[in-house]
TORLUMZA-574433 format. One line per 10 residues: number of its first residue (from 1); their letters; for each residue x, y, z of N, C-alpha, C. Coordinates in nm, 4 decimals, padded with zeros to 6 digits. Example, Ala and Ser with C-alpha at 12.3 -4.5 7.8 and 13.67 -1.06 7.14 Angstrom:
2
1	AS	01.3190,-00.5690,00.7800,01.2300,-00.4500,00.7800,01.3200,-00.3300,00.7800; 01.2850,-00.2250,00.7080,01.3670,-00.1060,00.7140,01.2900,00.0030,00.7870
//
This chain:
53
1	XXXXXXXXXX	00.0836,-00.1186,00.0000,00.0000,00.0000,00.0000,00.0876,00.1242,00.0000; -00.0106,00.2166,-00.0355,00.1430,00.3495,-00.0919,00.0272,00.4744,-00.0047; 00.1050,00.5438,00.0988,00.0167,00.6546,00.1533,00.1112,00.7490,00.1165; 00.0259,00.8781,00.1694,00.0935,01.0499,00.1488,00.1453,01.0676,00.2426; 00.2716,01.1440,00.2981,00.3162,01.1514,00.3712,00.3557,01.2877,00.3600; 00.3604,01.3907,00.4798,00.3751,01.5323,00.4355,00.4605,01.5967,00.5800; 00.5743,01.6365,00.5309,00.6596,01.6778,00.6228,00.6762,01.8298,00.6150; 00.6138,01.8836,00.7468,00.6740,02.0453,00.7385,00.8087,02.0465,00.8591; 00.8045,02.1386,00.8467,00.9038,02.2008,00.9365,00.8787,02.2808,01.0499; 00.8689,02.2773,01.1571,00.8038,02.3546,01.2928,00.9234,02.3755,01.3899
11	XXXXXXXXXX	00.9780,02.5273,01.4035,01.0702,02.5207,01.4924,01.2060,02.4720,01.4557; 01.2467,02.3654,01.5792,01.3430,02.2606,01.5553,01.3185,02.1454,01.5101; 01.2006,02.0704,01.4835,01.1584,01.9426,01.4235,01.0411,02.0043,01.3342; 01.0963,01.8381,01.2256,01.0339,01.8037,01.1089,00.9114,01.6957,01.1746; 00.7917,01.7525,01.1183,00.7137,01.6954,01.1490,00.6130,01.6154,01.0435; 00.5853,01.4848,01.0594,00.5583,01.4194,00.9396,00.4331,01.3512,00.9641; 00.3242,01.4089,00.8454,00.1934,01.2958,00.9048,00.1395,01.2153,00.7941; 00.0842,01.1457,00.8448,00.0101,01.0128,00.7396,-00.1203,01.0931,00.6863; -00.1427,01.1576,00.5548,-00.2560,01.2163,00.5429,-00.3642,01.1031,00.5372; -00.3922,01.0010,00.4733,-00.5230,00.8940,00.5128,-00.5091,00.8809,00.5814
21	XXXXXXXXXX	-00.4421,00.8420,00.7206,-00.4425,00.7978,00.8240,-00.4654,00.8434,00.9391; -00.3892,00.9910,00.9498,-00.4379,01.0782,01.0672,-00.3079,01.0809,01.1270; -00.1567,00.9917,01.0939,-00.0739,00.9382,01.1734,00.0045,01.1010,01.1656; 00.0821,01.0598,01.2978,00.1596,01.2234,01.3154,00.2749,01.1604,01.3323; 00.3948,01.1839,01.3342,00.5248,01.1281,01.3990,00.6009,01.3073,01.3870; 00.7503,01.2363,01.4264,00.8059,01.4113,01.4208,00.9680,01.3331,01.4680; 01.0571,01.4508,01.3833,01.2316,01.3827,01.3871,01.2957,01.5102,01.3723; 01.4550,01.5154,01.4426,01.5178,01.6272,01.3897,01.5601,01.6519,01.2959; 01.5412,01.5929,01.2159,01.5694,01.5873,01.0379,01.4881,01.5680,00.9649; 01.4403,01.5309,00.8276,01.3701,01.5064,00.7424,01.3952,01.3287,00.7539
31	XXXXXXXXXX	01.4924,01.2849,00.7040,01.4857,01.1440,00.6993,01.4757,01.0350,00.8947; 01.4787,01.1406,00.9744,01.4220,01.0757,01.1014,01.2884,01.0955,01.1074; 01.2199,01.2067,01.0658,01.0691,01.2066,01.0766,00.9875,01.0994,01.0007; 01.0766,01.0723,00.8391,01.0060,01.0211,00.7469,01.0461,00.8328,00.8451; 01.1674,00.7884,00.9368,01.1683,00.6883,00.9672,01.0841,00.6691,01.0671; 01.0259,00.7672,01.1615,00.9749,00.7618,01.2552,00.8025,00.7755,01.2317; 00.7879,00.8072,01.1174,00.6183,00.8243,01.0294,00.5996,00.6966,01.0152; 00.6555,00.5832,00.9398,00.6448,00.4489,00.8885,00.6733,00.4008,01.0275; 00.7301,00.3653,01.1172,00.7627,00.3326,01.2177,00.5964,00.3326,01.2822; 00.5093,00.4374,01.3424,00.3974,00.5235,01.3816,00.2751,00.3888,01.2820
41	XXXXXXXXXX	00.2798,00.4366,01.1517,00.2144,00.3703,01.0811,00.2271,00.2527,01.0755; 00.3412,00.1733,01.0892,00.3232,00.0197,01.0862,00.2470,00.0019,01.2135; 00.2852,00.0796,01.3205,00.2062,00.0450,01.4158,00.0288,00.0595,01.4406; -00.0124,00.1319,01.3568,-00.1197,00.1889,01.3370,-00.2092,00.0539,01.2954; -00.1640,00.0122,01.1837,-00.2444,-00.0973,01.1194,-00.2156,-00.1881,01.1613; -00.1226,-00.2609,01.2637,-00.1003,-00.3483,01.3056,-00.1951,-00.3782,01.4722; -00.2409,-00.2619,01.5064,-00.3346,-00.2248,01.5922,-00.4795,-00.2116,01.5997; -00.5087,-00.1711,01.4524,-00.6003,-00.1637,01.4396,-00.6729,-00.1558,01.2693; -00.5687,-00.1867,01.2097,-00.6064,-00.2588,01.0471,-00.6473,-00.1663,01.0107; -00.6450,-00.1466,00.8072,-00.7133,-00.0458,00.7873,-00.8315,-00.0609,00.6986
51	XXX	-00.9350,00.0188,00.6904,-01.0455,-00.0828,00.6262,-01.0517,-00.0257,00.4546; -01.1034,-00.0816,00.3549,-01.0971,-00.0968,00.2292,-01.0501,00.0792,00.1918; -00.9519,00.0773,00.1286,-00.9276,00.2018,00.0980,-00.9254,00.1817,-00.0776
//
């Protein structure tokens, strides 16, 4: 499955969210937010599945 993922910048952290999903994560870099978004999200659906998209 392929989601949107949208990273701004706030402050000192990059903050990254799952737009279908609702998921938020946040890193001091761009490529820690984007590891820590998928990280967030595997956990997401592994919790609570996602239904027919």
């Amino acid at each position: 499955m392929k989601f949107t993922a949208l990273i701004t910048k706030e402050k000192k952290w990059y903050v990254a969210r799952c737009v279908e999903l609702g998921v938020v994560s946040q890193g001091k870099t761009i490529e820690e937010a984007q590891v820590n978004l998928l990280e967030a999200v595997e956990l997401y659906i592994e919790s609570f599945g996602i239904e027919d998209m």
